[in-house]
Structures are given as structure tokens and as C-alpha cells.
SERO-940503 format. One record per residue (C-alpha): residue in one letter; x, y, z. Coordinates in pm, whole numbers, plus 50000, padded with zeros to 5 digits. Example, Ala and Ser with C-alpha at 12.3 -4.5 7.8 and 13.67 -1.06 7.14 Angstrom:
2
A512304955050780/S513674989450714/
end
This chain:
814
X700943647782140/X702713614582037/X700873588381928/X701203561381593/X698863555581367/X697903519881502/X697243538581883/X694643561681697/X692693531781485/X690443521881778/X690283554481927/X688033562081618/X687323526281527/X688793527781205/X689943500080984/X693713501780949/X695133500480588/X699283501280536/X702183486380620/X703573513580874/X701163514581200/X704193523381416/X704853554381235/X704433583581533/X701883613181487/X703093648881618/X700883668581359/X696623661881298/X695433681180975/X692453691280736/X694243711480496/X695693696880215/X697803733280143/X699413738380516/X703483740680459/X703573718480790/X702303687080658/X705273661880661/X705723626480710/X704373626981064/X700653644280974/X698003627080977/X695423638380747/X691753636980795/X689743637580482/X686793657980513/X684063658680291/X682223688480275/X679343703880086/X681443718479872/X684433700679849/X685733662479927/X689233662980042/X689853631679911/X690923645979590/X693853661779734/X695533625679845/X697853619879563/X699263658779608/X699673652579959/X701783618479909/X704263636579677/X704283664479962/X705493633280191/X702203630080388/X701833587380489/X699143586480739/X695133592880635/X691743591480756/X689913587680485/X685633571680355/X687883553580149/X691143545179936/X691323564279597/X692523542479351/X695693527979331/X697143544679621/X696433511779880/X700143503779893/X701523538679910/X700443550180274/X698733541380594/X695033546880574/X692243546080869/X688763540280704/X685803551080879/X682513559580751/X682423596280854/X685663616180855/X684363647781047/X683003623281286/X686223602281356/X687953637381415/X685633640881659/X686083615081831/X689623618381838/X689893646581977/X686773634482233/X689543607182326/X692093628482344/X690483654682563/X689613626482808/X693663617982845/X693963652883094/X692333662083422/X692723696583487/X689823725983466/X688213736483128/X686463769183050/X683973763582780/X682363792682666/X679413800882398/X676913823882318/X676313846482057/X678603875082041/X681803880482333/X683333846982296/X686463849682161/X686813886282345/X685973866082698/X688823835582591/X691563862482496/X690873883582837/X690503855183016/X694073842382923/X695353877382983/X694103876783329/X694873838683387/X697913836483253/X699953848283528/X698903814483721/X698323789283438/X699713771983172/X696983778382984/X695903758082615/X693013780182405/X691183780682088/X693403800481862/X691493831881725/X687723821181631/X688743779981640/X685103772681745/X683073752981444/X682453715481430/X686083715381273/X687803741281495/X686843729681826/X688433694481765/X691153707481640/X691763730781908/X691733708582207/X693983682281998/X696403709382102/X696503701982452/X699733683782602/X700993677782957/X702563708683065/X698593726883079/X696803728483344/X694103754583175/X691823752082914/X689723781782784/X687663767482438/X684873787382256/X682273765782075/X680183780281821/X677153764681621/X674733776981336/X671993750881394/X670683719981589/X672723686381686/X675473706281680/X676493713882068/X676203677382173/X679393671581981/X681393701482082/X680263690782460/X682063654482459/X685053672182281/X685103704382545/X684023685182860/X683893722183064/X684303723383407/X683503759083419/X681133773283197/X680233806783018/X677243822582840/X677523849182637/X675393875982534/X672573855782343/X672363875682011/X670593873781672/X673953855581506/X672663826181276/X668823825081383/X668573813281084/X669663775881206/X666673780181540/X663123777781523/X663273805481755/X665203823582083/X664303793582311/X665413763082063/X668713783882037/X669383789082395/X668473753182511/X671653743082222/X673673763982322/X673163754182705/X674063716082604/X677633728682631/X677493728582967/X675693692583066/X678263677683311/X680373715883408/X680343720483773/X679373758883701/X677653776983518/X678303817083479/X675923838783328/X673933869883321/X670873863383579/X668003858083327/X664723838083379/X664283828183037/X667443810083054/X667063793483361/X664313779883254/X666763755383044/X669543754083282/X669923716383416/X669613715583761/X672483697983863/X674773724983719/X675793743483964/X674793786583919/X677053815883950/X674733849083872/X675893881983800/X673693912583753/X673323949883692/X669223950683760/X668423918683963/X669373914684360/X668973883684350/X671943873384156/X675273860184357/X676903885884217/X675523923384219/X677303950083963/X676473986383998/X677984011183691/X678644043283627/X680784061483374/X683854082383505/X686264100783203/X686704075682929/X686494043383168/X683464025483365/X683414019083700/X682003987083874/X680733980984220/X680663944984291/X679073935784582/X679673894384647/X679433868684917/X682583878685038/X682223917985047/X682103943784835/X684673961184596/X684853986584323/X687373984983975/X687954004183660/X687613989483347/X689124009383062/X686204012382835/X682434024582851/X680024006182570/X678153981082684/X679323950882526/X683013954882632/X681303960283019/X679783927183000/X682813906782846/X684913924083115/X682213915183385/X682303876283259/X686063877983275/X685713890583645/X683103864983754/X685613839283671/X688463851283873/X685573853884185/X685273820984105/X688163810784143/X688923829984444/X690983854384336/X691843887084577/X689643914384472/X693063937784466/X694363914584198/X691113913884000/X691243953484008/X694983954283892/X694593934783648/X691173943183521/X692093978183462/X694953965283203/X692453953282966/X692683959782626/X691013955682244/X691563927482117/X691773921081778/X690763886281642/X692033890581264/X694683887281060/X695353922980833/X697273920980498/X698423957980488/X700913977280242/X704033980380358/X706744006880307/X709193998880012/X707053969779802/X706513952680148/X703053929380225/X702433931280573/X700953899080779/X699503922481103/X699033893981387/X701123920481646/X698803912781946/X699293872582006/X702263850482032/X701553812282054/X702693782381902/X699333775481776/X698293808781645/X702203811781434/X700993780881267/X697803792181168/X699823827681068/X701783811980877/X699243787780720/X698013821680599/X701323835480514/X701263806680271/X698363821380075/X700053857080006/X702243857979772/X703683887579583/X706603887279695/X708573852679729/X711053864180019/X709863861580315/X710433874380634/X708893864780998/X709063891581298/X708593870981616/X708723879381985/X709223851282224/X706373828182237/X704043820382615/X702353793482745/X702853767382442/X703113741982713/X706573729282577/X710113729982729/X711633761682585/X714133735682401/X711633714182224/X709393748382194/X712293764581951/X712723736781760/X709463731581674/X709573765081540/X712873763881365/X710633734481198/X707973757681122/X709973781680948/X711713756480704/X708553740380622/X706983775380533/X710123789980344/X710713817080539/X713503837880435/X714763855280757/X713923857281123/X713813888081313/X713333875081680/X712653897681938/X712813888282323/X715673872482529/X714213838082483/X714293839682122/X717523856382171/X718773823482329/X717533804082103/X718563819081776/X721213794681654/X717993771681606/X717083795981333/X719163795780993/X719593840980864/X718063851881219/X718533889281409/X717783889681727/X717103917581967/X716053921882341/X713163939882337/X711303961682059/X712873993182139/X716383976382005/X714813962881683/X712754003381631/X716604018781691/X717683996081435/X714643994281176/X716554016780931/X719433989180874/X716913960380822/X716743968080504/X712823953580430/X711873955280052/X710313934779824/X709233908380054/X705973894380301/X706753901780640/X704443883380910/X704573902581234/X703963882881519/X704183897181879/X702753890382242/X701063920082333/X703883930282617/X706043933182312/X703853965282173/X704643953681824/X701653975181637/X705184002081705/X706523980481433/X703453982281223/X702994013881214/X707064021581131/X706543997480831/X702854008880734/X702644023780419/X701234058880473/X697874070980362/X695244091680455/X692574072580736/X689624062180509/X690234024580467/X688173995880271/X688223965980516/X688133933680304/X686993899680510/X688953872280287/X686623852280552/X683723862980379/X684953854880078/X685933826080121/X682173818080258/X680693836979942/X682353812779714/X681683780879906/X677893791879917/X677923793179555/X679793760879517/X677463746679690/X674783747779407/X676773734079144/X677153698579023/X680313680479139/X681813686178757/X680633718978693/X684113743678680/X683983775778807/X685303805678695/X685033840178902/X685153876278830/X688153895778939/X687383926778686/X687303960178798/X689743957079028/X687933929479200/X684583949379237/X686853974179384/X687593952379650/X691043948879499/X691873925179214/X695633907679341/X694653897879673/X691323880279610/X692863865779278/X695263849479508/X692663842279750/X690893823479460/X693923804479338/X694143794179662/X690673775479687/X691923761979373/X688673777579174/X689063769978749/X688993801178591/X689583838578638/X687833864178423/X688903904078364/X687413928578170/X690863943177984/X694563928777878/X695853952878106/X694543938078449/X694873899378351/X698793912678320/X698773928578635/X697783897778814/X700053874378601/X702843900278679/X702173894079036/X702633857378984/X698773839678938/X698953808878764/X695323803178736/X694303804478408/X692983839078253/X689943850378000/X690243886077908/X686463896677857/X686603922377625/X689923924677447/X691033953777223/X692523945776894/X695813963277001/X696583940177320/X696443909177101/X700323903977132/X700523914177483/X697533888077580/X699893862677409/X703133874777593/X701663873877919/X699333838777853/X696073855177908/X692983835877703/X691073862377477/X687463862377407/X686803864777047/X683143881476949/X683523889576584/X684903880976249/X687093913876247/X688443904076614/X689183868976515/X691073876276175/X693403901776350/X693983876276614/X694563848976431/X696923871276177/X699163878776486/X699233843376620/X700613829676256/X702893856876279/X704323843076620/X703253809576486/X701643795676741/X699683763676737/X696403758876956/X696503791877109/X693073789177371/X690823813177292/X686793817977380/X684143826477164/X681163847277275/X677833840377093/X674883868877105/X671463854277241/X669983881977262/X671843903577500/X672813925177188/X675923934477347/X678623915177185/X679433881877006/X679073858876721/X675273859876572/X673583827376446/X674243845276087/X677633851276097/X678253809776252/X678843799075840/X681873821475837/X683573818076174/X682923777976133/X684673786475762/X687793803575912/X688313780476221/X688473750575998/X691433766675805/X693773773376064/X695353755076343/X696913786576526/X694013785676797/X692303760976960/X688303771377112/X688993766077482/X685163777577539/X681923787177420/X680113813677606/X677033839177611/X675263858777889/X672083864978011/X670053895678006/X667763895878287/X669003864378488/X668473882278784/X664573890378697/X662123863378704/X659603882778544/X661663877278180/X662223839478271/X660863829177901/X663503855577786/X666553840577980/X664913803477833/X664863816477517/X668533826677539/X669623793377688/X667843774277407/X669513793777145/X672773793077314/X672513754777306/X671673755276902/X674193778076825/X677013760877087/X675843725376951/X676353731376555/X679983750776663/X681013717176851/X679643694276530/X681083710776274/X684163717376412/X684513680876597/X685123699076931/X684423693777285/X685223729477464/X683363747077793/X680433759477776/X679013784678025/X676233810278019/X675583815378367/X676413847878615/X675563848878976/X672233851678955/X671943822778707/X673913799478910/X670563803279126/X667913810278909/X668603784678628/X670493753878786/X669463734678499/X671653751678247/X674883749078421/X676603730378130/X680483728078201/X680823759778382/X679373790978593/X680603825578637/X680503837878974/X680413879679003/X678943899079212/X677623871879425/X681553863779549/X681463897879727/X678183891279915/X675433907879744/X672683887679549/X669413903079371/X667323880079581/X666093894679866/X665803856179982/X669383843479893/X671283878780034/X670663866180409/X673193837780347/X676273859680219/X678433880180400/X679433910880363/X682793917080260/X683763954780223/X683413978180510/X684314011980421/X685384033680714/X686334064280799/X686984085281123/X685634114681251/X688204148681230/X686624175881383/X683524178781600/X681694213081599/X678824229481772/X676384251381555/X673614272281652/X669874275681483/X670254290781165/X673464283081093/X674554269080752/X677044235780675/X679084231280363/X678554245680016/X675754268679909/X674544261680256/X672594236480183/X671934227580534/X670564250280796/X670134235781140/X667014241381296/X668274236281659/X671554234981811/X673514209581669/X676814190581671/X678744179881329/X681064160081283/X683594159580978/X684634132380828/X687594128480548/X685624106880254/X684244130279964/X683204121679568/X686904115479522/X687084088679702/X684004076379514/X680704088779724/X678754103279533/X677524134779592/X673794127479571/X673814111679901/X673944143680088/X671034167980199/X670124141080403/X669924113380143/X672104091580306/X673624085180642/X676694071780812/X677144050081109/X678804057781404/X678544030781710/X675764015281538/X673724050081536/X672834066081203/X673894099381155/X672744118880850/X674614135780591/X674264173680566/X674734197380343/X676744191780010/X679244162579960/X682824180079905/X685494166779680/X687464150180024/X684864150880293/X681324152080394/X679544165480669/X677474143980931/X674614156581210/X675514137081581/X673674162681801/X672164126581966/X675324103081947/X677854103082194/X680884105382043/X684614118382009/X687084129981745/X688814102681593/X686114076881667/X685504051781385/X682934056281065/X681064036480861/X680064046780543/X678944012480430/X679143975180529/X676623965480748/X675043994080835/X674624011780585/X674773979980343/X675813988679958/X672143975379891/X670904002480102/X672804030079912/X672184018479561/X668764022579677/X668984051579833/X670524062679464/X668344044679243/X671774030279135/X673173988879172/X675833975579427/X678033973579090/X678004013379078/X678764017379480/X681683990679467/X683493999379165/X683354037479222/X685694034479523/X688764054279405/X691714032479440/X693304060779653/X691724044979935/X693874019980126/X692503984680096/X692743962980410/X692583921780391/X691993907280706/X691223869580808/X689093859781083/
end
């Protein structure tokens, strides 16, 4: 794509600002923080609930960025850059990339539903890509934003288009539609995801069918209650495993570890393997295959390549690596678009500054191999990478593009010569088509542990926070909770996370993790919660911002600063409104006003208290009470002492329970990592941690026989247990066996039995198919921590903290 800024004005009717409207566009951008904004971005704007991108317009100028779509022109910025005003930035992006879309005539898959899409797109392109150029949605691109953004990728060398579209609610499709403009269409498998935006089933499935108003096809699982919506010029291609009357008729049955399909079509009949057996894979695979029917393909050539199907994985994992490595897993996908969204999120780690990229050659980017390399020479400049390990003879070609770049011809080279490389210290993104096999590479770098792992969705945090942002007023600051090892999600990584949405404050509980974090190179500012008298002078080495609660506290800090003789040192003082916990009482204000008048060592950065029962309504007088006294109290500190500092009483449940006292800023807590103590308000977070496990052993008992410790558990039939390797060391407690609790195992419960051991526990799946080394869930969404605290009269607080920080944390992005 090549087009100036004056080509674009009337494509979204914009009014053109600036004195450059020649100036040629190669990049279109929402994010103010990508690495790959230059002088030839153009920037659109968008304002969002939760935050107006507008603000970021004067950083982006002294990043070089010239060309915006903006609502309007902050202040004095008119003559420094070309601006396109238009009344509704997400709108004019759509309509871009509307325009855009209309520029190329060749055939589009468009594909929605509720669950399958992005599986369908990335098996689709595995089985098309043999035959096409083909342009698709990197990863999960398939919001209002996504889409758009997706298709702007298109350029003359595709002849294929695969898009997902995704919506939560209403008015939503019609705009994805113009921007898609399918030719071929796909439903899904029409789940419960975001019922919350439908009236019901029926107002969801006539949205979602809007994607396919002027397709010529539609291809879909034979269902009355959806044709009942189709339009009836869209042409119908059925498939079915129940109904004859479908074009398509599938017949299944389960051989070994695979499923077998009969297909019986207009033009004959034929059977294939596909390498897996649950039902949702079955039905992705069986969309995939409708397609290639569709487009005429030999049933031989379905079968061999059918059978080749594998698991995809649609996330980005942040893994320890072997000697103080990060690893960036994206090993199963190499395309130009998809290395700039890696390496968008590259951007955001960053514990180590080298950097290091492991790339195979990159497919179907619809670029001359020439102008393809150079773009991604570009790429790595932009994003500071460090050193290029290229794998593939293409990249081998190309490597004098690259500045410090190894190249080797195939994976097996680079694993013979891993040893040498060297890796330490440093963020390695691996990046790797999946002919390349590079999860070999992940696993030789992989720092070893045992196979319980805590899955952390930065996605979901990222939603979590935004949902919370949401309720505050447009000046209220936020700060958010990274004590406790972040929950014990881990502290680092979601600190970074944070500092990354740019968020105002962190808070910790000790001196010792605010130093960790600073150590690891957060700039975000820092209140230590509950400082000890004895890390005074390392809070002040390392920059942290103490929070002062007594007389005692203050006079030993203030004694060590005029030692060091500081001047305005920030500190935070914490007044007692009736939590009784700690902090300053209204009787002791005469004396702390007395001492912080004589002294100009520290300055009071903040004022704070917390609220006892902000999370139960029934004591709503109480929390009043504590918010009136916090505002005497906070009121005569900022009189007497001719101040203006923070002031901020509120925790998660506050922020929803008492919008009113805001003041300058919240605390967010628990309510980041997706639980709430409304049963109303939890529906809208997302859960974050998923701890799993896998299953060791599988054993068959007879009736009568015992399981585990003091044998607690005597089956009463046969049964089959399964072991798993989680105990109370890794922080489950033992209360939840005899049957107290339950893991899940492909979305079946199976109970725990017998006695919880120090490094496993013990699990009854006499009625769920399954193998060794099959996947566990102790908690996420099934079992949710909710459900556990319940199930141990305990609070998510307990559950999430307890996790023993032997168990590997995992950080993955959607």
C-alpha cells in the first residue's frame, strides 16, 4: 500500500490540515508505542472508553510521526504535521479500509461465529496455501479495530483473503461486512461467547449472519434455526453429521487416536483421517474441508492434506529461558504481519535490553522477496533488535540486509550449533513457519521445570484494567497493586505490562519487591505499603515512595533523609478511619502537622486511607463514615500545611461501590486479575490465571481398594485414577481433598480423592476418557478461584497468593 495523505482525505472525507499532502503512506497505525511508527505512518486517533489517543500526539511528533487522523488539532501543534479531521476516528478507519478493500477483486473468506474462527483461518491457510497467495487476519485481528486493520494489509500480489470478524453486541457486523466484502462465507459453531451483548440466541445469529449479505456462499452446519435468517439470495453449501438433507453428508467414527470421516457429496463419496477426535477440532476440520469441496479440490488432495493438520496455537508465550534468557514463543507462524505484531509485543518486555530475533524465512507476505527483506531489515532497526538468527535459504540470501545476522539452512544447522550461540542475558523472539519445527528451539532454550504451569493472559489483563478505567473520571490517576508477587500471578511481568498502558502508580507491600521491580528496570513510580523501619535507606537508594503511618515511622525516616540530606523526598501518609489497621489517628494530626512544618527533607506526595468493608453493602454507612472522616482529616492536613497532594481511599471494590469518592486517585487490586465481590460485576472480567497440570500415571483399582494416605478413599466400584504432580507445596491446600474439590480434565470434573500429598494429588476419571499426559486444570475457568475459596470458606486472595513460586509462570498474549 502506497498512497499520500491528500489520496486518503476524501476516501474518509476528512478535512486536510498541513503543508505536506504529498507525503506517501506505507504504514496505517493505532498505537502510539509501536517501534514502527516513522515518518511515513499515519496515525489514527482513536478515542476510546477508556482512553483518547489524542494525548499521545506530541510523543508521537518527537518519535517523527507527520501524518494524523485526528476529532481535532491539540493545541499548538497545527503547523507541525499533516492532520485529517473527521468527526469519528474509528469510523474514518473504517472507511478506509472499506475503500481500500474495494481496490482488489479476487475471492474473500469471511468467517464468524462463536468459537473455531481463528482455528478455521489458520487451517484454512495451511491447506490453501499451496495454491494462493493468501492475505489473513493475523492471530485474533477480528474487533471493530482489528478487522480494518487487517484487510489494510492487502496488496497486489494476493489473490486470497481469509478474515475473521468478531462482535460483542448489535450494529456491529454491518461495519465489518463493507470492510470484509466475503465472497465465501463461514459460520462457526454458534456458542455462548458475549451473550451478554444479544437479547437472546436468535438476535445473535441474525448479527452475526449480516457478514455474509452480498457472499456468493454460504457454508455452515445444516441447522433450521439458522436458516431461518439466512438471506435468500446467498447461495447454501450444507454439511452434516445427522441431517440427509444437507449437500454435504459426514459420517464419523473414531479409529486409534484420529477420526475418520465419510463424506458423501454431489460428486461421490470419499473417506479421510483427521488427526484428532474431540468434537470441536472435527467440526473446524470439517469447515476447512467444505471449503476445499468448494472449490473443487480432488478429494485425494483434501485427504493428504487434511491428515497434516495440526494445533494451532493463537498466543504469544513469554517463557524463562535458559541462562537469564526471556523467551517471545511465536514458533508456529511466519508472516510479515504477524513479526510486526511480535515484535510490537517484544517492545513491551523488557528485562533484558539485548535483544535477539530467531526468524525462519517468511510465506505469502505478498511482496517480492527483495522489497520483502528490506522491509524487515526496517523492522528490526526500528525495534532495536540486537542480532538476527535467520534460519531458511531465503533468509540465508538475504542476510547482508541484516546488520550482526547468522544464518543457517534449516533448523537442524542452527540445533548442531545452539551451544556456540552463546544466548544470555537477553529477549529472544522466536519466530518460525511451522515447516521450520521451531518449538525444537524452544524447548533447547526452555528453562527446565517440573509440568505444573500458571498460564497468565496479559490479554485479560489488559481487559481487567480497561474495565476498571472505564469507571473513573477522565482525571482520576490510577495506581494498581503488584504486591505479593502480583497476586501470585508474578510481579515483573504485569508491572511491565502496567507501565506499558502507562497506568500512574504502582503499589507493593515491602522495600524488598518495589527493588526487585526497579532492579528489573520499571520506571513507574513506586509506594511501598508497609515499610519497615530498617529499609528506610534502601527505599531511598532504589527511589521507591514510603508510606508513613506513625510518628515513630516518620521521625526515623525523616532522621535518615537529613542524614543523606535530601530535600522533598515523596512520601505518603496513611490516616486510620476506622480500619484500625494502621495510620495517623485524628489525635495524633497536631503532632505530625507539628513535625512536617519543621523540616523540608520530605515532601507529602499523597494522602491515603482504606476501607473496611467496601466490598459489603450491608456496612455502606460504615464505608460513608470512613470517607467523611477521611475528608476532615485529609482537608485540615492540606490547610495547615498549604499542600495540594493525592488523595485516594478507594480499592477495587470501591472504585464500584463508591464512585463518588474517587478524589485524585483509585487503587485497583484484586479486580486487575479478574475477580470482583459482585456477583453482578464478575461476568465482565476475565480470568487471568489458569493453573494446569498433566496427568502422570493412570491406574485401575478394584472395590475396596484404598488411595493415598491413611486411605482416606476407598472406591466403592472399579475405578480409574489418575495422578497428577500439584500437591500443598505447590500451594493446594490440602482441605480440598476427600472429595472437596475437583479438577478438570476436557471440561469434565473429576474429584479429588483421598489425601492431598506434599507434590501431588489424586483424581477419580472412571467416566472421562482420557490418557497419560493429557492436560489439567486445577483452576481457571473451571474450577474458577471463586469456586475454590468457596469450596474452602477462604477468598480468591488466599487461592492466588498461596501458589508457591516454584511453579513456572507462563505470559501469553492473545
Amino acid at each position: 500500500m502506497v498512497l499520500s495523505v491528500k489520496n486518503i482525505a476524501p476516501m474518509i472525507r476528512a478535512k486536510r490540515v498541513g503543508n505536506h499532502p504529498s507525503i506517501l503512506i506505507d504504514n496505517i497505525t493505532i498505537d502510539s508505542r509501536s517501534q514502527q511508527n516513522s515518518a511515513q505512518t499515519l496515525f489514527f486517533a482513536i478515542v476510546g472508553p477508556n482512553n483518547d489517543a489524542h494525548d499521545y500526539i506530541e510523543e508521537l511528533l518527537d518519535k517523527g510521526v507527520r501524518n494524523f487522523v485526528v476529532t481535532h488539532i491539540p493545541g499548538g501543534l497545527v503547523e507541525k504535521a499533516n492532520f485529517l479531521v473527521v468527526e469519528n476516528t474509528l469510523e474514518a478507519l473504517q472507511t478506509f479500509a472499506a475503500s481500500y478493500r474495494s481496490q482488489f477483486d479476487f475471492p474473500v473468506i469471511g468467517i464468524t461465529g462463536s468459537n473455531g474462527k481463528t482455528i478455521v483461518k489458520e487451517w484454512l491457510n495451511f491447506l490453501l496455501g499451496p495454491d494462493y497467495n493468501i492475505i489473513r487476519s493475523p492471530k485474533s485481528y477480528n474487533s471493530q479495530v482489528g478487522v480494518p486493520l487487517s484487510v489494510i494489509a492487502i496488496n497486489e500480489q494476493h489473490n486470497l483473503g481469509i478474515f475473521e470478524a468478531g462482535i460483542s453486541t448489535i450494529g456491529e457486523m454491518e461495519n465489518l461486512e463493507k470492510i470484509v466484502r466475503p465472497t465465501i462465507g463461514i459460520l462457526t459453531n454458534i456458542g455462548s461467547a458475549h451473550d451478554e451483548g444479544f437479547a437472546n440466541i436468535g438476535e445473535k445469529m441474525k448479527e452475526k449472519l449480516k457478514l455474509f449479505s452480498h457472499a456468493k456462499v454460504l457454508i455452515y452446519n445444516k441447522n433450521k434455526s439458522i436458516e431461518a435468517f439466512l438471506n435468500p439470495k446467498v447461495q447454501r453449501f450444507s454439511w452434516s453429521c445427522k441431517d440427509d438433507d444437507a449437500d454435504v453428508f459426514i459420517s464419523k467414527k473414531s479409529v486409534l487416536d484420529k477420526t475418520q470421516l465419510k463424506i458423501k457429496h454431489p460428486q461421490g463419496e470419499f473417506e479421510i483421517k483427521i488427526p484428532f477426535q474431540d468434537d470441536a477440532s472435527v467440526e473446524n476440520a470439517i469447515q476447512c474441508i467444505m471449503v476445499m469441496l468448494y472449490l473443487n479440490y480432488d478429494g485425494k488432495v483434501i485427504e493428504s492434506r487434511v491428515e497434516l493438520l495440526y494445533p494451532v496455537e493463537m498466543r504469544l508465550k513469554v517463557k524463562n529461558g535458559i541462562n537469564h534468557t526471556t523467551l517471545i514463543d511465536d514458533s508456529y507462524s511466519s508472516d510479515f504481519q504477524s513479526l510486526k505484531i511480535a515484535l510490537d509485543f517484544m517492545e513491551s518486555q523488557k528485562q533484558y535490553k539485548k535483544r535477539a530475533l530467531i526468524l525462519s524465512d517468511i510465506f505469502q507476505s505478498g511482496l517480492a522477496n527483495d522489497e520483502l527483506y528490506s522491509k524487515v531489515s526496517q523492522l528490526v532497526i526500528s525495534n532495536k533488535i540486537n542480532r538476527v538468527i535467520g534460519i531458511g535459504e531465503m533468509i540465508h540470501k538475504y542476510r547482508s540486509k541484516f546488520v550482526n545476522c547468522l544464518t543457517f539452512k534449516n533448523t537442524d544447522a542452527f540445533m548442531a550449533a545452539i551451544d556456540e550461540l552463546d544466548f544470555g542475558y537477553e529477549t529472544i523472539l522466536i519466530k518460525g513457519a511451522r515447516s521450520f519445527h521451531f518449538e525444537k528451539i524452544v524447548s533447547a532454550l526452555e528453562e527446565k521445570t517440573h509440568e505444573t504451569v500458571l498460564e497468565i493472559n496479559l490479554n485479560a489483563i489488559s481487559h481487567n484494567l480497561n474495565f476498571f478505567k472505564a469507571k473513573l473520571k477522565p482525571r482520576t490517576k490510577l495506581m494498581v497493586m503488584v504486591k505479593a508477587f502480583g497476586y501470585g500471578n508474578g510481579g515483573f511481568e504485569i508491572a511491565q505490562l502496567l507501565e506499558h498502558h502507562k497506568v500512574d502508580y504502582l503499589g507493593v507491600a515491602f522495600a524488598d519487591e518495589g527493588i526487585t521491580l526497579k532492579n528489573h528496570g520499571i520506571k513507574l513510580p513506586i509506594m511501598v505499603m508497609n515499610p519497615e523501619s530498617t529499609s528506610y535507606e534502601a527505599i531511598i537508594q532504589h527511589h521507591l515512595e514510603p508510606e508513613i503511618y506513625s510518628i515513630k515511622g516518620l521521625n526515623a525516616f525523616l532522621k535518615i533523609a537529613a542524614q543523606k540530606k535530601l530535600k522533598n523526598y515523596p512520601i505518603h501518609l496513611k490516616l486510620d478511619t476506622g480500619m484500625h489497621r494502621l495510620g495517623f489517628e485524628v489525635e495524633q494530626l497536631d503532632d505530625l502537622i507539628a513535625i512536617l512544618k519543621a523540616q523540608k527533607t520530605v515532601h507529602v506526595k499523597s494522602i491515603l486511607s482504606h476501607l473496611a468493608t467496601s466490598d459489603d453493602l450491608q456496612h455502606h454507612e460504615f464505608a460513608l463514615s470512613q470517607i467523611e472522616l477521611f475528608e476532615q482529616m485529609s482537608m485540615r492536613l492540606m490547610h495547615e500545611l498549604s499542600m495540594k497532594p493525592i488523595r485516594h481511599i478507594l480499592n477495587t471494590s470501591g472504585i464500584s461501590n463508591y464512585p463518588k469518592a474517587q478524589y485524585n486517585m483509585v487503587r485497583l487490586g484484586i479486580g486487575l486479575y479478574g475477580i470482583s465481590n459482585d456477583p453482578e460485576e464478575q461476568p465482565y472480567l476475565e480470568n487471568v490465571g489458569t493453573l494446569k497440570s498433566i496427568i502422570s500415571q493412570l491406574r485401575t483399582i478394584e472395590a475396596g481398594e484404598s488411595v493415598g494416605y491413611g486411605r482416606r478413599f476407598i472406591a466403592e466400584r472399579k475405578s480409574v485414577i489418575a495422578t497428577i504432580p500439584i500437591g500443598y507445596a505447590d500451594g493446594i491446600s490440602r482441605h480440598l481433598g476427600n472429595g472437596v474439590g475437583y479438577v478438570s480434565i476436557h471440561g469434565a470434573h473429576a474429584p479429588i480423592v483421598g489425601s492431598v500429598c506434599m507434590d501431588m494429588l489424586m483424581v477419580d476419571v472412571t467416566d472421562i476418557s482420557c490418557f497419560e499426559g493429557d492436560s489439567v486444570v486445577i483452576f481457571g475457568e473451571d474450577p474458577t478461584v471463586i469456586t475454590l475459596s468457596e469450596k474452602l470458606k477462604t477468598i480468591p486472595y488466599e487461592i492466588l497468593t498461596g501458589i508457591s513460586q516454584r511453579v513456572k509462570r507462563i505470559f501469553y498474549r492473545e
